[in-house]
N, CA, C and O atoms as a GROMACS GRO file, in nm:
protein
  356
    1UNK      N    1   9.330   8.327   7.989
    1UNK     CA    2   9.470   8.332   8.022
    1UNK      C    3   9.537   8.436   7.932
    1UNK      O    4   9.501   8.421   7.816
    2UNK      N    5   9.608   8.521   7.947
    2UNK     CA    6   9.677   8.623   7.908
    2UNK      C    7   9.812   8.596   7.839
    2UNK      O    8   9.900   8.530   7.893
    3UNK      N    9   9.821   8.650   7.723
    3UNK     CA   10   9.942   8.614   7.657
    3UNK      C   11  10.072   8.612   7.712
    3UNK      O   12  10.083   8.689   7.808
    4UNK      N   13  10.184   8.542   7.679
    4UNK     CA   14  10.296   8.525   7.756
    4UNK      C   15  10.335   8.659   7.698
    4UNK      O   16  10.439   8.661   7.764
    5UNK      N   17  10.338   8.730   7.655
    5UNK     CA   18  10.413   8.879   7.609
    5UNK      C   19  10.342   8.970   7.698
    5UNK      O   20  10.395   9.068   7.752
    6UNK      N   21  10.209   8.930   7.712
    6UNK     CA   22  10.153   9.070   7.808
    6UNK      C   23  10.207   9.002   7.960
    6UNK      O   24  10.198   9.087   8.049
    7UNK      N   25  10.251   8.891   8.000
    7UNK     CA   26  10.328   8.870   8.149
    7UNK      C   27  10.475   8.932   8.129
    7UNK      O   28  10.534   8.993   8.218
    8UNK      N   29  10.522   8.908   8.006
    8UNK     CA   30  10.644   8.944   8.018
    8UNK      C   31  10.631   9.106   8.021
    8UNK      O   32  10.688   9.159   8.117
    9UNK      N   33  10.583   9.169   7.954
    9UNK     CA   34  10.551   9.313   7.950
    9UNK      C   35  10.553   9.369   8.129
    9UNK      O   36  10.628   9.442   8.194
   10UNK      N   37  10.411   9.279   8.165
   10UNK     CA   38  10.418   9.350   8.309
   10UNK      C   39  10.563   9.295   8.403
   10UNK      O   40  10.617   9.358   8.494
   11UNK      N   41  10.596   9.186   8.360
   11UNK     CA   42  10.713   9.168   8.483
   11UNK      C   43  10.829   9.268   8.438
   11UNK      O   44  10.904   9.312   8.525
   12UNK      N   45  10.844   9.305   8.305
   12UNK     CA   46  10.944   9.372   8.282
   12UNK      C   47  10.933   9.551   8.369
   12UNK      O   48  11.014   9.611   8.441
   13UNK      N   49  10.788   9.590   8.316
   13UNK     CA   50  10.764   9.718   8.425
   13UNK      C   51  10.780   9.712   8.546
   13UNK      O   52  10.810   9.815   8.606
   14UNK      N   53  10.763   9.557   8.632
   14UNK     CA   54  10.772   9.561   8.743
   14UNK      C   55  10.879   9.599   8.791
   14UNK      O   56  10.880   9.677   8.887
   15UNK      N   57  11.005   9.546   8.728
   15UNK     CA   58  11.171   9.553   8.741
   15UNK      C   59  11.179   9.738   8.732
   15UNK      O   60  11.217   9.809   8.825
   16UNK      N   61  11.147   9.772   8.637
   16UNK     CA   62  11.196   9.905   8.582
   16UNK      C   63  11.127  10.024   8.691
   16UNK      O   64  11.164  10.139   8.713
   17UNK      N   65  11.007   9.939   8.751
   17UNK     CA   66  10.965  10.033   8.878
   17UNK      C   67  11.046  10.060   8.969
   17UNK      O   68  11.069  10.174   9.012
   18UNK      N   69  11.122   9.908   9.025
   18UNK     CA   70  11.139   9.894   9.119
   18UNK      C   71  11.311   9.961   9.120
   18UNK      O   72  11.364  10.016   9.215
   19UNK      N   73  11.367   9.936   8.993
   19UNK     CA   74  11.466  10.000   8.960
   19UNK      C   75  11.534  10.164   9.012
   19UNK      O   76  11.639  10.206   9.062
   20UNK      N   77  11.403  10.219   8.966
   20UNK     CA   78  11.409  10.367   8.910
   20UNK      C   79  11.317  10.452   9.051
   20UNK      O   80  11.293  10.572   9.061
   21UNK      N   81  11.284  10.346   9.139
   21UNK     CA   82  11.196  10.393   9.243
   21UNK      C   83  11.206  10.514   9.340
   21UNK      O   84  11.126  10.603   9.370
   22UNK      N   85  11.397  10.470   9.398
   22UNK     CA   86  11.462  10.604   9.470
   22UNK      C   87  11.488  10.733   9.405
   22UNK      O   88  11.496  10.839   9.467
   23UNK      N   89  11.504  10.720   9.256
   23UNK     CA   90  11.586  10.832   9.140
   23UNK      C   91  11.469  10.861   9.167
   23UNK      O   92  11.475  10.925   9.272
   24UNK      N   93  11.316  10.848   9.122
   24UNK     CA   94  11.206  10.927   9.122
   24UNK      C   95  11.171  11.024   9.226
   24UNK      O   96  11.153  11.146   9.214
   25UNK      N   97  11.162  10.936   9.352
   25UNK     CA   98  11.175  11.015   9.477
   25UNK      C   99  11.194  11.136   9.474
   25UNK      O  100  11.114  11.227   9.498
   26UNK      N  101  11.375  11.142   9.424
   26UNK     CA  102  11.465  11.211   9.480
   26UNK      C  103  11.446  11.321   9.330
   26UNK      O  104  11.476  11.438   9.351
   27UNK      N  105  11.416  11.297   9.238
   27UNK     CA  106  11.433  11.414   9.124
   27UNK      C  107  11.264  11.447   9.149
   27UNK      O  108  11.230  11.531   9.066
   28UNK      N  109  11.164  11.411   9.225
   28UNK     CA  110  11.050  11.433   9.304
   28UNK      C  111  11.041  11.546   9.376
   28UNK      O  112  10.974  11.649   9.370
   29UNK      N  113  11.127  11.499   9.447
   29UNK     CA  114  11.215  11.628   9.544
   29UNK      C  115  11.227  11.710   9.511
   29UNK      O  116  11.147  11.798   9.539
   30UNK      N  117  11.346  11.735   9.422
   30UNK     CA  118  11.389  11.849   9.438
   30UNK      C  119  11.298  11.924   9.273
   30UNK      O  120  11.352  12.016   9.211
   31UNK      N  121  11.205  11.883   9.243
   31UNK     CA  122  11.121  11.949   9.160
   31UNK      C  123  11.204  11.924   9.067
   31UNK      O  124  11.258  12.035   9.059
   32UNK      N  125  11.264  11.849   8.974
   32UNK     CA  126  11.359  11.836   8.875
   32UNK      C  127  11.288  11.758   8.772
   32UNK      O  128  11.323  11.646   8.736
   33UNK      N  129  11.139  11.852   8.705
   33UNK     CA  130  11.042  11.752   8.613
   33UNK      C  131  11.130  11.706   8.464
   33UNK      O  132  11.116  11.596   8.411
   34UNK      N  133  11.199  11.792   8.422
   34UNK     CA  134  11.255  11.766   8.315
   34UNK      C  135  11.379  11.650   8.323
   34UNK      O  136  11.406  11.590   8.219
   35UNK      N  137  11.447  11.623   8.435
   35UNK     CA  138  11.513  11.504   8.452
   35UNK      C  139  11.426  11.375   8.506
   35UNK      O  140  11.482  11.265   8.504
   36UNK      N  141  11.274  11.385   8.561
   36UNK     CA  142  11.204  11.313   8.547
   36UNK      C  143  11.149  11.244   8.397
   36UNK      O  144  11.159  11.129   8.356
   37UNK      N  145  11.104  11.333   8.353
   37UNK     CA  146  11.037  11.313   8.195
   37UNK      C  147  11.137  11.259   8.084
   37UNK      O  148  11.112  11.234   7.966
   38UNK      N  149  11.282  11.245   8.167
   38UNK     CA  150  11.350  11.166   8.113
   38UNK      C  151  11.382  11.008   8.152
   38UNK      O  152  11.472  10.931   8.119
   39UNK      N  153  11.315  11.001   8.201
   39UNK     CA  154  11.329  10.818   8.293
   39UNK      C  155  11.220  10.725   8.196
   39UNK      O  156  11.118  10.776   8.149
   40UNK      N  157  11.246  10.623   8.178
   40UNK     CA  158  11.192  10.501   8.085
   40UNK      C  159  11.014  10.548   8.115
   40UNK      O  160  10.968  10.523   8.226
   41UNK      N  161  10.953  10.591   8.045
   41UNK     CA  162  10.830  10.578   8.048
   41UNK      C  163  10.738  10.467   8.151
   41UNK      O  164  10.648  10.488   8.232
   42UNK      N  165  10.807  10.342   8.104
   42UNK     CA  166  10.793  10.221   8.188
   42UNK      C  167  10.798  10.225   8.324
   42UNK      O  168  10.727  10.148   8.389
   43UNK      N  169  10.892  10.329   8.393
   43UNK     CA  170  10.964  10.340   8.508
   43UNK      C  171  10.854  10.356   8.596
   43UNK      O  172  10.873  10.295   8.701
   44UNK      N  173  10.733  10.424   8.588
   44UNK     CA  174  10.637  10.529   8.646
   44UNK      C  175  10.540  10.383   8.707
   44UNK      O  176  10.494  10.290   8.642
   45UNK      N  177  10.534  10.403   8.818
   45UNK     CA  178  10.427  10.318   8.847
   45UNK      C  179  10.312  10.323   8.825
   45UNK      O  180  10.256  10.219   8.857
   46UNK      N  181  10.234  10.414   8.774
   46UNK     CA  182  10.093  10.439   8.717
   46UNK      C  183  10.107  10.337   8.626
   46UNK      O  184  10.005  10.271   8.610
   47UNK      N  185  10.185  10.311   8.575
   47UNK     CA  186  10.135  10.204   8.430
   47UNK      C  187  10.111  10.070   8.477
   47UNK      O  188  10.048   9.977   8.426
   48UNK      N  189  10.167  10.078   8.572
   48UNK     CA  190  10.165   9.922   8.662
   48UNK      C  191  10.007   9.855   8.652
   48UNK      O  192   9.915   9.932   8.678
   49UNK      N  193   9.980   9.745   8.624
   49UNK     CA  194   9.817   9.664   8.618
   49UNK      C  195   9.847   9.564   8.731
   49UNK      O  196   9.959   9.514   8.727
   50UNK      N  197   9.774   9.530   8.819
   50UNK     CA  198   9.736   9.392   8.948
   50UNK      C  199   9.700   9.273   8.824
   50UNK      O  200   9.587   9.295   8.782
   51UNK      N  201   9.744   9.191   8.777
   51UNK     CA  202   9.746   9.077   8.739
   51UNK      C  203   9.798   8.932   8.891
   51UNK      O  204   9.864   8.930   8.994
   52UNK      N  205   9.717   8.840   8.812
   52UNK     CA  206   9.700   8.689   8.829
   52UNK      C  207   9.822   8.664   8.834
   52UNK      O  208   9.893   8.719   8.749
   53UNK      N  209   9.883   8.578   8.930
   53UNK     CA  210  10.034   8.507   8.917
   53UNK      C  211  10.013   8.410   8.859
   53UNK      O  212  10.114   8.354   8.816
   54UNK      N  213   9.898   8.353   8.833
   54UNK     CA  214   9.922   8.219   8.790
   54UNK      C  215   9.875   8.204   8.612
   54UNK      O  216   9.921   8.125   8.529
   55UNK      N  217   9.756   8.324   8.589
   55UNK     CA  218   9.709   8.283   8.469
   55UNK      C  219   9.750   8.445   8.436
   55UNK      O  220   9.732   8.423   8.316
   56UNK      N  221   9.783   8.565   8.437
   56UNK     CA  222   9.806   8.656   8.420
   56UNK      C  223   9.700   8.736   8.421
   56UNK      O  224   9.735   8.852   8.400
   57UNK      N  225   9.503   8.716   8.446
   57UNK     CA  226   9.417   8.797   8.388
   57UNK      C  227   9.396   8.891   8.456
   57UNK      O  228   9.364   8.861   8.570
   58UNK      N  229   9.401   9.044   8.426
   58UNK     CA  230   9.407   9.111   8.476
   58UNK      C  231   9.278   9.172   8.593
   58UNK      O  232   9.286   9.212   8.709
   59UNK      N  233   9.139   9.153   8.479
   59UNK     CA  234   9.037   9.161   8.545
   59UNK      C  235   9.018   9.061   8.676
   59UNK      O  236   9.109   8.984   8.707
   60UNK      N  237   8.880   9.070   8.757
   60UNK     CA  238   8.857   8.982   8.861
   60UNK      C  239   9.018   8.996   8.944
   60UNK      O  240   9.063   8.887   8.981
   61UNK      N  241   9.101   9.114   8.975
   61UNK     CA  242   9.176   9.038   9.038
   61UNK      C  243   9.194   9.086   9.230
   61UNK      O  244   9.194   9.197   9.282
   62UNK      N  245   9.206   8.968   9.280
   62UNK     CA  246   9.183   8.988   9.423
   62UNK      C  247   9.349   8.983   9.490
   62UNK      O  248   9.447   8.910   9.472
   63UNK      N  249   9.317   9.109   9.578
   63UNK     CA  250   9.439   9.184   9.597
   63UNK      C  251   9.495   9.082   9.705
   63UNK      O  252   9.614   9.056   9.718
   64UNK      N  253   9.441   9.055   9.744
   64UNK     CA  254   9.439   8.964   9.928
   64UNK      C  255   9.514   8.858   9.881
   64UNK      O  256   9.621   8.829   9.933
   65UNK      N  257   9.460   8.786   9.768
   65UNK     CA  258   9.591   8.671   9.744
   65UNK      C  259   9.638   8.618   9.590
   65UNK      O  260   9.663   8.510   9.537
   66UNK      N  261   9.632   8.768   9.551
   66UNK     CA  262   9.716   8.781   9.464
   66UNK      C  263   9.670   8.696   9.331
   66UNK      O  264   9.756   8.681   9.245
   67UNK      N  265   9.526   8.635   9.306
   67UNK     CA  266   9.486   8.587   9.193
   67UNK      C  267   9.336   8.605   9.150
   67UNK      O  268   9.239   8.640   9.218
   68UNK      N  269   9.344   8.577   9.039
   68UNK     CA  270   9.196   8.629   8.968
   68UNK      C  271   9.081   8.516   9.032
   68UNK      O  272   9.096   8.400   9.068
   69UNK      N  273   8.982   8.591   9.029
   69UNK     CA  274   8.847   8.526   9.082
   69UNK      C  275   8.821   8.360   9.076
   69UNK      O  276   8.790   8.277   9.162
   70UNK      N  277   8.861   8.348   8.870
   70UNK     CA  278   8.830   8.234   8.831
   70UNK      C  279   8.945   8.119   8.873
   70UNK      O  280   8.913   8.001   8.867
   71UNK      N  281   9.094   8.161   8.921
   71UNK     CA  282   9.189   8.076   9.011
   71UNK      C  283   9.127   8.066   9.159
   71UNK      O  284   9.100   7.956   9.208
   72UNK      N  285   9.111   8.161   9.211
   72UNK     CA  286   9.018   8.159   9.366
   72UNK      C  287   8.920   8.052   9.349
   72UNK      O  288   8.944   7.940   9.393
   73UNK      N  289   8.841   8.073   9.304
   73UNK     CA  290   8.702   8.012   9.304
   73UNK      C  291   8.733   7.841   9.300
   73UNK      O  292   8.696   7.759   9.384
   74UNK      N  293   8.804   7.820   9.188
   74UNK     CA  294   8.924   7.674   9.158
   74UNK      C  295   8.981   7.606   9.263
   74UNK      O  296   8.953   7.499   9.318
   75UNK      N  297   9.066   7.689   9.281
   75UNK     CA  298   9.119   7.676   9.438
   75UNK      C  299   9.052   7.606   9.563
   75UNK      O  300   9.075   7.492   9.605
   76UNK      N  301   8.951   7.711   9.619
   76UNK     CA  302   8.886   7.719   9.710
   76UNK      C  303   8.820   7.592   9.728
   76UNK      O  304   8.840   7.521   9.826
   77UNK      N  305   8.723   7.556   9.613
   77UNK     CA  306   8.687   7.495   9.577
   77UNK      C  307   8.735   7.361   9.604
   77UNK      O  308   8.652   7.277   9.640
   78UNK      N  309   8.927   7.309   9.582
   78UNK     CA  310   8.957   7.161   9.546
   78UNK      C  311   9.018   7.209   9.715
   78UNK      O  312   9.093   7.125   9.766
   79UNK      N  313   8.995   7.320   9.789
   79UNK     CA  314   9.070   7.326   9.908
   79UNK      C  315   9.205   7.350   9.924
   79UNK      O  316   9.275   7.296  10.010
   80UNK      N  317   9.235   7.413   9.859
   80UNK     CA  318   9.370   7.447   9.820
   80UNK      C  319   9.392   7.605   9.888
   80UNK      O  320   9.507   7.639   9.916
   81UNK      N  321   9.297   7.684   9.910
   81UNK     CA  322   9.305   7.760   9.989
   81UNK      C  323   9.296   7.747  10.161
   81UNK      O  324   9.175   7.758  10.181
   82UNK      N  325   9.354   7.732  10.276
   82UNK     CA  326   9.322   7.700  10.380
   82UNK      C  327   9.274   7.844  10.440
   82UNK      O  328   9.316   7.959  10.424
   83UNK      N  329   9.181   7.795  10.507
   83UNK     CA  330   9.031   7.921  10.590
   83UNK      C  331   8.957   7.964  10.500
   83UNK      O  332   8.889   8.065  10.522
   84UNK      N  333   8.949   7.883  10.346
   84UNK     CA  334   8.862   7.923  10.267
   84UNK      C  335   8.677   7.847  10.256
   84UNK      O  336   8.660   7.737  10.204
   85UNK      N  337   8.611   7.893  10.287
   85UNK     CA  338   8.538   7.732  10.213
   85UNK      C  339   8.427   7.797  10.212
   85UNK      O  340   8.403   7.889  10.291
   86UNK      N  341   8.320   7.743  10.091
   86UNK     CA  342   8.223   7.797  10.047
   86UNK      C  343   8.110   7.824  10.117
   86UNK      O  344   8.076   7.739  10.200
   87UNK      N  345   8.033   7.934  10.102
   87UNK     CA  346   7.917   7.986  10.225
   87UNK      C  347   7.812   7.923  10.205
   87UNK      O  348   7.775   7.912  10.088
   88UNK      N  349   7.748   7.875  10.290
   88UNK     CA  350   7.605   7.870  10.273
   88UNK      C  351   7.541   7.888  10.418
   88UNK      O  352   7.580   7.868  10.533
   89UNK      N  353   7.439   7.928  10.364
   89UNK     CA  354   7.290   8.014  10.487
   89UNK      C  355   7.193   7.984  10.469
   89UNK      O  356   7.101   8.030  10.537
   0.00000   0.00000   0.00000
């Protein structure tokens, strides 16, 4: 499980993405790098990581529903996922 500072970290980038999203665009546009290179570092979605909603871990994480392997697997498992259920052949 991932420290409550590294969730708060990413939810805070998430905001500052989503913030600063159109200004990027648009100083994108019109080639304006030096009024870019002035926007919160944070702002840039490259820094952005796919984390776990529930436990924050970044690794194992599955894009489809939004949680790490070892919550899936949990899940699936007590049936908590519906159309999930374990394979066998």
């Amino acid at each position: 499980m991932a420290k409550e500072s590294v969730k708060a970290r990413d939810k805070k980038r998430r905001h500052l993405v989503a913030k600063y999203a159109a200004k990027r665009i648009a100083l994108k546009k019109q080639g304006n790098y030096m009024a870019l290179d002035k926007l919160p570092k944070n702002s840039s979605p490259v820094r952005l990581r796919n984390r776990c909603n529930i436990t924050g871990r970044a690794r194992g994480y599955m894009r489809r529903f939004g949680i790490s392997r070892l919550v899936f697997r949990k899940w699936a498992l007590e049936g908590k996922l519906p159309g999930i259920r374990k394979a066998s052949w």
